[in-house]
N, C-alpha and C positions, 0 to 999 in steps of 0.2 A: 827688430829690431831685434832679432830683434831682438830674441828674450826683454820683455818686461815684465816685472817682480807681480805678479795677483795673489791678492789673498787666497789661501785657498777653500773652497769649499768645506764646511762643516757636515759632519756625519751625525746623528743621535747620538747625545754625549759628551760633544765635545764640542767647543765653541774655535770662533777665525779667533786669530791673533789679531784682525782690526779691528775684533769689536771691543777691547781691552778684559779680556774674562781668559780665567786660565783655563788651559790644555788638562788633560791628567785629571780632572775634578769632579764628581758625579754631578752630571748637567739636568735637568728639567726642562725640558725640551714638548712637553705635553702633545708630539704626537703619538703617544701610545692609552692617551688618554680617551673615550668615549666623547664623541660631539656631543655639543648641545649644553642647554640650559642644566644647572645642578645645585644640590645642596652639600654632598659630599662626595669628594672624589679619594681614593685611596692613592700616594704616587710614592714613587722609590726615592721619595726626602722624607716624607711623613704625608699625612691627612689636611688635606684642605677642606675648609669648611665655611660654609656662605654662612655668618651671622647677621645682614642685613642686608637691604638691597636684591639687585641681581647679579649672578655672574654665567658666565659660561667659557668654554670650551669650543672658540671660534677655530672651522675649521678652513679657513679661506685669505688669512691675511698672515702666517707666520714670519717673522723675523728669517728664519732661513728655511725649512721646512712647511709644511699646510698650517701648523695650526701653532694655538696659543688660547693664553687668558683672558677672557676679555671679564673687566669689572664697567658694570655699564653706567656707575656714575648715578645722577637722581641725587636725590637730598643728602643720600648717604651709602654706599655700597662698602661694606666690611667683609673682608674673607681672612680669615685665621689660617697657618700651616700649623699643628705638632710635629716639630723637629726631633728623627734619630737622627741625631750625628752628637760624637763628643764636643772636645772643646773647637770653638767654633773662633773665628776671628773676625769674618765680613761678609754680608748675604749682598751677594750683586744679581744683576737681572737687566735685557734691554727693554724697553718703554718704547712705547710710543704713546703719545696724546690723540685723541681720540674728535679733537675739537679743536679750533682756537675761538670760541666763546669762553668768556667768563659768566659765574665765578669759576675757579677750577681748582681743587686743592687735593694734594696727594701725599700722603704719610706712609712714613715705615714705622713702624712701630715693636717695641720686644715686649713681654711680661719678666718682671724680675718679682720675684716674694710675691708674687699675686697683683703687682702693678703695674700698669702697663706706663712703658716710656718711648717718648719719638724718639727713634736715632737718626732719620735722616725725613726731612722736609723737602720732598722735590717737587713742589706746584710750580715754582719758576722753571723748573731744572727741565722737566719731559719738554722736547719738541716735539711739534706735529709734525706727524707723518715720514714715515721710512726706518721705523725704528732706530733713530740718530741718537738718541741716551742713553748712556752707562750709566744706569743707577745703581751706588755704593753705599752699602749702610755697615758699619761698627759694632761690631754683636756686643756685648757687654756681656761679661763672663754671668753663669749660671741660666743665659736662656734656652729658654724651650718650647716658648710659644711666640711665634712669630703673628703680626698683624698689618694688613693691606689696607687702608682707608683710602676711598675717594669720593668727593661731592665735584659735581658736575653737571652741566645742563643736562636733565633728563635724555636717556637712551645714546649716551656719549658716552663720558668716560675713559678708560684707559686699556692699553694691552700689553702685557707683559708676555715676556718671553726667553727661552735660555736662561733659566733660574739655579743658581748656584749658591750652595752653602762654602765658605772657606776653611779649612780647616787652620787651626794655629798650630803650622810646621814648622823645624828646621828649614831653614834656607836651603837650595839645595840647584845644581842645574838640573833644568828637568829634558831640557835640547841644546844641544850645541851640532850645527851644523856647516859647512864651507860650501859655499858655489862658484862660478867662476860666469861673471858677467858676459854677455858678447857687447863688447865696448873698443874704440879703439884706444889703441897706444899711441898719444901725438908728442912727440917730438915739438917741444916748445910749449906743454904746460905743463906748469909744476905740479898740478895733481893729476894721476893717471889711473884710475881706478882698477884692478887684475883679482879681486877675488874678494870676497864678504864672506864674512865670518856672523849668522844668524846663534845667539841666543838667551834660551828662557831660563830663568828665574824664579823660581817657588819657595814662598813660605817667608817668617819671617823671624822665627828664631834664632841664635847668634849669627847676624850676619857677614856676608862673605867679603873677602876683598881677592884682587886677582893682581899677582905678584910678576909674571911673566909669562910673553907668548911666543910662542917657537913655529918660526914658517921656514919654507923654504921656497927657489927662484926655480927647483927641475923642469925641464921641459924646455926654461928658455935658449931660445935660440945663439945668443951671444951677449954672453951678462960683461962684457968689456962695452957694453952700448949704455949701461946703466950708471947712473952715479949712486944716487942714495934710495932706499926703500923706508918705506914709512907706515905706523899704522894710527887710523884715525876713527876716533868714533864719530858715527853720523847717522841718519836717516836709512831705511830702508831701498827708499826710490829715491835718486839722484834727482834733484834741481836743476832744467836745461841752461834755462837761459842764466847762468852763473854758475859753469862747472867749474872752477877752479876754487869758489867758496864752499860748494856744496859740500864738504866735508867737515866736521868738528874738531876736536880738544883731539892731539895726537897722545898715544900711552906710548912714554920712552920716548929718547931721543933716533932722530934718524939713524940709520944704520948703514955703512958701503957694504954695496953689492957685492957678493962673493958667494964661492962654490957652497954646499952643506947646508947646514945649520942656523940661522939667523935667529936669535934670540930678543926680544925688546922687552926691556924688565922698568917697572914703575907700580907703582901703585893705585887702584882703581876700585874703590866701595862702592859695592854690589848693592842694587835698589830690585823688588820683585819687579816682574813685567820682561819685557822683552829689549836687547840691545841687538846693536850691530856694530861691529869690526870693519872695519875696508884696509886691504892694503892696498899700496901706493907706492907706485915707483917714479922717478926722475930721468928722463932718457938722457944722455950727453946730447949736445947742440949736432954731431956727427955718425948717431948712430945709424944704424942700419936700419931702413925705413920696410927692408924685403923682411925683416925679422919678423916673429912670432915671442912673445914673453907670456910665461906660464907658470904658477905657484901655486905652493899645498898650504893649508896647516897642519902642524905637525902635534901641538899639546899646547895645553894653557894649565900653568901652574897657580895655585890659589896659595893663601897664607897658610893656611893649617897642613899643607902638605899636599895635600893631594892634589892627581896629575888628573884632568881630563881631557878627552881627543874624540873627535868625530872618529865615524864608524870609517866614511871617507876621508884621506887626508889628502888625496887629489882629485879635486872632481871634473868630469871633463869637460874639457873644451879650452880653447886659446882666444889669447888678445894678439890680432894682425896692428902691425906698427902704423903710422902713419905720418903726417906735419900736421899744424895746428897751423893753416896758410892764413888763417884772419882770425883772429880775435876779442872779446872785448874791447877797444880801446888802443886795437894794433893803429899805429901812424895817428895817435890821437881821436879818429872815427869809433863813434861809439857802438854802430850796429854796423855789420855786415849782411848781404843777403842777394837773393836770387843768381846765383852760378851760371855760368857758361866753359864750357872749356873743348878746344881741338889741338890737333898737334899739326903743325904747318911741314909743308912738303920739306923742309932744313931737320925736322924732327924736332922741332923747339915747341914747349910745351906752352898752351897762354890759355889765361883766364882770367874772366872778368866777371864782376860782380856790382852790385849798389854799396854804394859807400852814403850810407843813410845816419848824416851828420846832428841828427832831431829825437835817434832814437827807434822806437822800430817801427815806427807810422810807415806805409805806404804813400807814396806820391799823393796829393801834392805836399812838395815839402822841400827840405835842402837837401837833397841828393846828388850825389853824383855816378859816374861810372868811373871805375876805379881798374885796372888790369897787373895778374902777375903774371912775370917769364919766367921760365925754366928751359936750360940750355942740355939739361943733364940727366933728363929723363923726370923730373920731379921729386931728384935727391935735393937740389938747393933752388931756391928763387931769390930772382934778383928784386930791388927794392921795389914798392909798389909804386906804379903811376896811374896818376888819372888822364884822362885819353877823352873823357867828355864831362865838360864842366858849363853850361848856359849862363850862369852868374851868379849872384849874390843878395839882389836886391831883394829884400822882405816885404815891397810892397808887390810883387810879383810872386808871392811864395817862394824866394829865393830858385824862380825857372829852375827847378826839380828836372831832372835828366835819370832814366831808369830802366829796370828790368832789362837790361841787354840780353842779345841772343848773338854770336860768333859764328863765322863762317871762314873757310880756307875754300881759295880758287884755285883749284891743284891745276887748272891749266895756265895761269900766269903766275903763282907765289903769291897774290894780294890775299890782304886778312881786312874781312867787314866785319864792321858789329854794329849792330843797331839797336834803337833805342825809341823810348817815347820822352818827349818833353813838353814841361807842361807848363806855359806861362802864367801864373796865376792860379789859383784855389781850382783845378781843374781835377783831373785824377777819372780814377771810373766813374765815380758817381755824378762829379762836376762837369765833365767833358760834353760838348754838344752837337749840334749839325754845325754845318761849313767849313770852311778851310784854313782859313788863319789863327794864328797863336792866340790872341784871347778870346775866339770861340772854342778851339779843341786841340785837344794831344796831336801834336805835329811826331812824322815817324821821323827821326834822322837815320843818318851812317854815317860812319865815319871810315874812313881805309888805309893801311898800311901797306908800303910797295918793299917797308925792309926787315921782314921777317919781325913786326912789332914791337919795332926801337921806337919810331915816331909815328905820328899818325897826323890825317890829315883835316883840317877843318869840317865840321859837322854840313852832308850836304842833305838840304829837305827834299824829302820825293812825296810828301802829303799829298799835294794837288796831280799828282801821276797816278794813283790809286787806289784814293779814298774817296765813296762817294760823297756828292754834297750834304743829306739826309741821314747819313749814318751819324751817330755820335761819338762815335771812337773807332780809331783804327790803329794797329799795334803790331812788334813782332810775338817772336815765340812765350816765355824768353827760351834762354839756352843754347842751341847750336842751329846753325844750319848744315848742308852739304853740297854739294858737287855730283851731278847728274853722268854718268856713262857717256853724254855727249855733251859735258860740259857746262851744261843749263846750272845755275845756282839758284839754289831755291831756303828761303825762309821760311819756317812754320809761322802759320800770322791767326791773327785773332782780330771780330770787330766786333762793334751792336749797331743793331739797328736805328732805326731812327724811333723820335718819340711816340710816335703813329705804332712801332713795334715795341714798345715800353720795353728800349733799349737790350734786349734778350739778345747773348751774345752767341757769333758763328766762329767756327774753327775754318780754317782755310792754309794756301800758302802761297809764299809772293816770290816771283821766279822773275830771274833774266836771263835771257839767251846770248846779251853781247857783255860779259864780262863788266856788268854793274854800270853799264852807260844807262838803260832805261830798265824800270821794272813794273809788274805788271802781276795782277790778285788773279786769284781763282775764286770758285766762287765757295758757297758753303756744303761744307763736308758734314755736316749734321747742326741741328738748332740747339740751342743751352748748350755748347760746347766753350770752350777757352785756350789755356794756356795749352799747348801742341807740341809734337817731335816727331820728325820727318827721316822718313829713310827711302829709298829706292830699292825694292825689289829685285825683280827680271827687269832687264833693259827696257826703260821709259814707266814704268810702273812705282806711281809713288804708293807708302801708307804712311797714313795720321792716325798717328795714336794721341788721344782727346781728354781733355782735364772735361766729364761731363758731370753738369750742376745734380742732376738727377740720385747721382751717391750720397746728394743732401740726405736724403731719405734713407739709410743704409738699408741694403747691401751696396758700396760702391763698388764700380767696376769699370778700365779703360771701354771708351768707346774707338774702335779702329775702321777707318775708312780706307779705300784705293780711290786711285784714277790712273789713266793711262792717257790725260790728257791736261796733264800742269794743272788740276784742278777745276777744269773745264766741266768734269761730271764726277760724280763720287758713286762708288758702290761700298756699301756698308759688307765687311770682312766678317765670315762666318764664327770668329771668335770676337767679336764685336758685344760688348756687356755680359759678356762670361766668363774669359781666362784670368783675365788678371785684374785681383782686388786691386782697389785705390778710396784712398780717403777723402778725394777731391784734392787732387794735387796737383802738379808739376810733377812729370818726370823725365826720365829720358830716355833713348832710344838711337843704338846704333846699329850699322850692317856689317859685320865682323869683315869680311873679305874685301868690299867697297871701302871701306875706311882706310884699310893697309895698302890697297895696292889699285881700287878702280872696279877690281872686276867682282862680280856678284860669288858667293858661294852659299849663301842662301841660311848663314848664321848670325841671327840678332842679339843684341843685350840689351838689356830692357830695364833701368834702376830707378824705384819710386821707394816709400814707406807701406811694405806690400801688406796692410790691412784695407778693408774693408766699410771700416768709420773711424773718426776723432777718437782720440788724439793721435796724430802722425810718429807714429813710431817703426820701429823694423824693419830698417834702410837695405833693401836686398838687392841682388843683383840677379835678375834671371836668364835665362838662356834660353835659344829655340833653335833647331837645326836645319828647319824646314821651312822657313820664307813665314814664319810667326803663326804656321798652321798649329801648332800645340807647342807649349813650354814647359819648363821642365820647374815647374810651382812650389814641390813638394821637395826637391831636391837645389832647391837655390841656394844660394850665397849669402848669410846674414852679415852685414856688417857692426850694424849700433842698433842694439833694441831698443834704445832709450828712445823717449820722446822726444822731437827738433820741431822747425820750420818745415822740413822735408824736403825741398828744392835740392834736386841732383843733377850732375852733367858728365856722360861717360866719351873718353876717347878710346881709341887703339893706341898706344905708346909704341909697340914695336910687337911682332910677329907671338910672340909668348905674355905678351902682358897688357893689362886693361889699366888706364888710369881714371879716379872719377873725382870730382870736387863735390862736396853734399854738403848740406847745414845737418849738420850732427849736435848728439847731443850733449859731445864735450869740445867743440870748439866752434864761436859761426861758421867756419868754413873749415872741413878736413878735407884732405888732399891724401889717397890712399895708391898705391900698387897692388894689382892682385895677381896672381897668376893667372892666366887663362886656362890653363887645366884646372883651378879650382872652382871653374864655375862651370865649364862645356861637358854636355855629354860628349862621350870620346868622336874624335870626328878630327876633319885633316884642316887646318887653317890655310890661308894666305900669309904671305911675307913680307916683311917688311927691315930692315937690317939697322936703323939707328936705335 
C-alpha cells in the first residue's frame, strides 16, 4: 500500500511519537545502566536510590530497547531520583504493571520544603502488560527530589521505562515535516487525500497560534481537472472503512485550484504534542482519470511573525487518479465488495461485485450481485444493475447471492458470471453435504449474449459438479478465462466433507462446449481457497491459491500447474516463496492471452503485497517469463492504506491495465495504469479499442 504510516523506531534518547513522550528531551532509557539488583545507581537525570524494598535494572523486558526498572513491589518498594535539571514542568515515563492481582498501588511523588507530595496516583492508571501507559506527573515548582512508590503482591510490581524530565519551555515547533501518501485520486469523493503535513510541538510558554498555510498543486498533471483544494486537520493513519469522514475541522476556507501559490489563512491554537495537516482536493465529475496530482508545502505562518517550512517542500512521489466505482451508500447499498472485472471482445469494460444490503457480514445474508459497464475504457459507467438477485424473504436469510467471478467467451461474445447462493443461514460455515438449496450453497450462472445490457435467468449446475459429501462448492471469486482452444474455465474452491472437517481445496471448473455442461478438476493443493486462473503455454493452466497456512505469518501465494483441466496438479517451483500475501484474494492475468489469445509469457499479478494482517499495499506485479520470477522489489504501489483487499485485473487495450480493488478510499476503485509502469521493458500484444 502501499506506504503505510509506522511509528518509527526509537534510538537511546529519544522516545516514538506513539508513545506520547517528546522528541528533543533527555530520555532515561536505562540501557546504559548495569543489570541487576541495586541500591544506587548514578544516570544522566540524577541518582536513583533504592530506600525500601527491591529494585533492579531488568535486562530482558524493555519498552523499546533490553532493559528498564523494575520496582518489585512486596509491602512496599521506594526508589528516590535527585534531579539536575532546572525548572522543570512534567516527569513522564512508560509503565507497565507487572501483575493484575490486587492490592496494587502506585505513587509519584515530589519533596517540596522537605515534604513530600503525590502528584500523580496511577494504581488504576498502569496496564498489564506491553508497556500500554503514559504516566504524566506535574512537577510543582521548586522540586528536586523525586519518589517512585509501589506496594504489590510480593516479587511483582512495576516497570518503568523512557523516563523523562520536562522542561518548562517556550512553545516552539520542534518538526514540521510534508509526505506525500501513495493513495489514490477518486473522482467522486469529496475527500481526496495528496499530502500530510506531520508536526511537533514543545513547551509551553506563550503559546502559539498559526495564522496561515501556503501549499502548492506543482507536479499536477492538469489542475483544469480540479475544483476546490482543502486543508483538514486529522489523524495520522486514515480510517478505511469511512474515507470521506476520516478527516477533521478544515483551517480556512476551501480554495479554487490554480497555478502558484495557494494560501489558507484562519486561525488555529497550538496545543504541545503532535498534529497533522492533510490536504485535499476535489476532482471535477470529468476529470482526467489518466492524470497524476501532486503538491508541496511551501511555509506556515504563525501569529508572532514567524515563517516556518520543511526542509522539503516537495516530497516525492504522486497520487495516480482514479473513479470511486462504489461507495458507501452508492445506489442506497451500504457495503460493497468482492470485484470481478474483464473487458469483452466489443471492448466494453464490466464489473461485478456483492451489493451486501446488511452491511459487511459475508453470506448468509441480503446480498446480491450487482454489475457496472463501461463503454469508454472506464472514463464513465453506466448506472449500476443487479444481474442476480434470489429474493427477499427473511425467513430464508433473504436467499444471499455472492462472491461472483466473470468470464468472456472470446469465441462466441457470451459474458458468464457465477455466483454461490445460499437459501437459508447457510454460508461457509453453515453449508453442508447434498445437493439442494437448504442443505448447501447452490453454484448459479448467469449469461449474457449482448455485450452485458441483459442477462439471463440464473441456471444451477450444482448437481453437474459438486460432489454429494462435500459441503460446499463455489466459484473464484473474480474472473475467469478463455483457453487457446476455447475451453472456459472458472477458478473454483470447495470442502470437504464432515469426515474431512470441511478443509477447503483450490481447483477449477471448465467447459469445453461453450457453457452447455461443466465439469471440476480435482484438488490443486489442501487448505487452499479463493483462486485465479490463467493459461500458460498452450493447454497449461496455473492457480494461484488464497493458502490458509499464511495464517501463521510469513504469507505466501501457493501456485500450482496442470496440463490436464485440473485432472493432475504439479506444485510451480515459486510456489510459497515469491509473492507475499496476507491470506487474500487476488488476481492474476496473462498480458498477451488477454489482448489478443496468444501466449507471450507476461503475467500481472494484484493482491495487498504483505505478508500478514492488516491487508494493505494494493500492488500490482509483473513477470516476463510465464511467472518463473517477478519483478517484487520493483512493483506498482497503488493504496498503502489498509482495505478488504479483493482485486480484479483486465487488459483495457494494448498500452493499458485496468483493475477494480477494495481500496482504502472507496469500496470499490476503478484505476488506469499504464502498462509501461509496471513491465519490465519487454514487447506486448495488441489490442486496438
Amino acid at each position: 500500500m502501499k506506504l503505510i504510516y509506522f511509528w518509527s523506531l526509537v534510538l537511546f534518547g529519544c522516545l516514538s511519537i506513539a508513545s506520547g513522550q517528546q522528541t528533543g528531551v533527555p530520555t532515561l532509557s536505562f540501557e546504559k545502566l548495569k543489570s541487576g539488583e541495586f541500591s544506587r545507581r548514578s544516570t544522566r537525570l540524577g541518582l536513583l536510590q533504592v530506600v525500601a524494598g527491591r529494585a533492579e535494572i531488568d535486562d530482558a523486558h524493555g519498552s523499546q530497547g533490553r532493559k528498564c526498572l523494575h520496582l518489585f513491589g512486596g509491602k512496599e518498594t521506594t526508589v528516590t531520583m535527585r534531579v539536575n535539571a532546572g525548572d522543570l514542568r512534567e516527569v513522564r515515563f512508560q509503565a507497565e504493571r507487572w501483575t493484575a492481582r490486587e492490592p496494587f498501588v502506585f505513587l509519584v511523588e515530589a519533596q517540596i520544603n522537605g515534604k513530600w507530595r503525590t502528584i500523580e496516583d496511577a494504581s488504576t492508571k498502569v496496564k498489564v502488560g506491553g508497556f500500554k501507559t503514559l504516566v504524566r506527573a506535574p512537577v510543582p515548582e521548586g522540586m528536586r527530589l523525586l519518589r517512585l512508590r509501589c506496594s504489590s503482591p510480593e516479587n511483582s510490581g512495576i516497570l518503568i521505562d523512557q523516563l523523562q524530565l520536562i522542561p518548562n519551555t517556550p512553545m516552539e515547533c520542534s518538526s514540521l515535516t510534508a509526505s506525500q501518501p501513495v493513495l489514490p485520486c477518486l473522482v467522486g469523493n469529496r475527500v481526496n487525500p495528496i499530502l500530510r503535513v506531520d508536526l511537533e510541538w514543545t513547551g509551553v510558554i506563550e503559546p502559539l497560534e498559526v495564522r496561515s498555510i501556503t501549499i502548492d498543486l506543482a507536479g499536477t498533471s492538469d489542475l483544469n481537472g480540479f475544483d476546490t483544494v482543502s486543508l483538514m486537520r486529522g489523524p495520522k493513519i486514515l480510517e478505511w472503512r469511512d474515507p470521506e469522514n476520516a478527516l477533521g475541522a478544515m483551517f480556512g476556507a476551501a480554495q479554487k485550484v490554480r497555478p502558484g501559490k495557494i494560501t489558507f489563512t484562519g486561525k488555529w491554537t497550538i496545543g504541545e504534542g503532535h498534529d497533522h495537516v492533510w490536504v485535499s482536493v476535489l476532482p471535477k465529475a470529468d476529470a482526467d482519470i489518466d492524470g497524476l496530482v501532486d503538491a508541496g508545502l511551501l511555509s506556515i505562518q504563525l501569529e508572532d511573525g514567524r515563517t516556518i517550512t520543511p526542509s522539503i517542500t516537495h516530497p516525492k512521489g504522486v497520487q495516480r487518479m482514479g473513479i470511486a466505482l462504489r461507495k458507501k451508500d452508492s445506489d442506497g447499498v451500504p457495503v460493497y465488495r468482492i470485484p470481478g472485472l474483464v473487458t469483452s471482445n466489443s471492448g466494453t469494460l464490466l464489473s461485478v461485485y456483492d451489493l451486501r444490503r446488511q452491511g459487511w457480514r459475508d453470506l448468509p445474508g441480503n446480498i446480491d450481485v450487482g454489475l457496472s459497464r463501461s463503454t469508454d475504457g472506464g472514463r464513465t459507467w453506466e448506472a449500476m444493475r443487479t444481474i442476480m438477485d434470489m429474493g427477499q424473504d427473511k425467513k430464508f436469510a433473504y436467499d444471499g447471492v455472492g462472491d461472483p467471478a466473470i468470464l468472456v467467451d472470446r469465441t462466441t461474445g457470451t459474458i458468464w458470471v457465477a455466483a454461490t447462493w445460499h437459501h437459508g443461514n447457510l454460508g461457509w460455515n453453515g453449508s453442508g453435504p447434498g445437493f439442494d438449496p437448504h442443505e448447501t450453497g447452490q453454484l448459479l450462472l448467469v449469461r449474457s449474449d449482448d455485450d452485458g445490457v441483459t442477462w439471463s435467468a440464473p441456471i444451477n449446475i450444482t448437481r453437474q459438479v459438486k460432489q454429494p459429501e462435500w459441503c460446499f462448492l463455489l466459484q473464484g471469486p473474480g474472473r475467469g478465462i478463455t483457453m487457446e482452444d476455447g475451453t472456459l474455465v472458472f477458478p473454483a474452491q470447495y470442502q470437504l466433507g464432515l469426515q474431512g472437517k470441511r478443509e477447503p481445496r483450490s481447483t477449477v471448473l471448465w467447459s469445453k462446449d461453450n457453457g452447455t455442461s461443466w465439469h471440476l478438476g480435482t484438488e490443486a493443493k489442501s487448505n487452499t481457497t479463493e483462486a485465479a486462473v490463467v493459461e500458460l503455454k498452450a493447454g497449461t493452466l496455473m492457480l494461484s491459491m488464497r493458502d490458509n497456512r499464511g495464517r501463521k505469518p510469513p504469507g505466501k501465494r501457493a501456485i500450482a500447474t496442470s496440463k490436464d483441466l485440473g485432472g493432475n496438479w504439479k506444485a510451480h517451483k515459486t510456489s510459497s516463496e515469491a509473492l507475499n500475501d496476507p491470506v487474500c484474494m487476488a488476481s492474476l492475468i496473462h498480458v498477451g492471452r488477454d489482448l489478443t489469445g496468444k501466449a507471450d509469457g507476461q503475467l500481472l499479478f494484484s493482491n495487498p503485497a504483505v505478508d500478514r494482517a492488516p491487508r494493505r499495499h494494493m500492488t500490482i506485479s509483473h513477470s516476463k517469463n510465464y511467472g518463473v520470477t517477478w519483478n517484487t522489489k520493483g512493483a506498482l504501489l497503488l493504496d498503502e492504506g489498509a482495505s478488504a483487499g479483493y482485486s480484479c485485473l483486465t487488459m483495457i487495450n494494448e498500452r493499458t491495465v485496468g483493475i477494480v480493488y477494495e481500496s482504502s478510499r472507496a469500496h470499490l476503485a476503478f484505476q488506469r495504469i499504464p502498462l509501461a509502469a509496471i513491465i519490465w521493458p519487454t514487447k506486448t500484444n495488441s489490442r486496438t479499442k
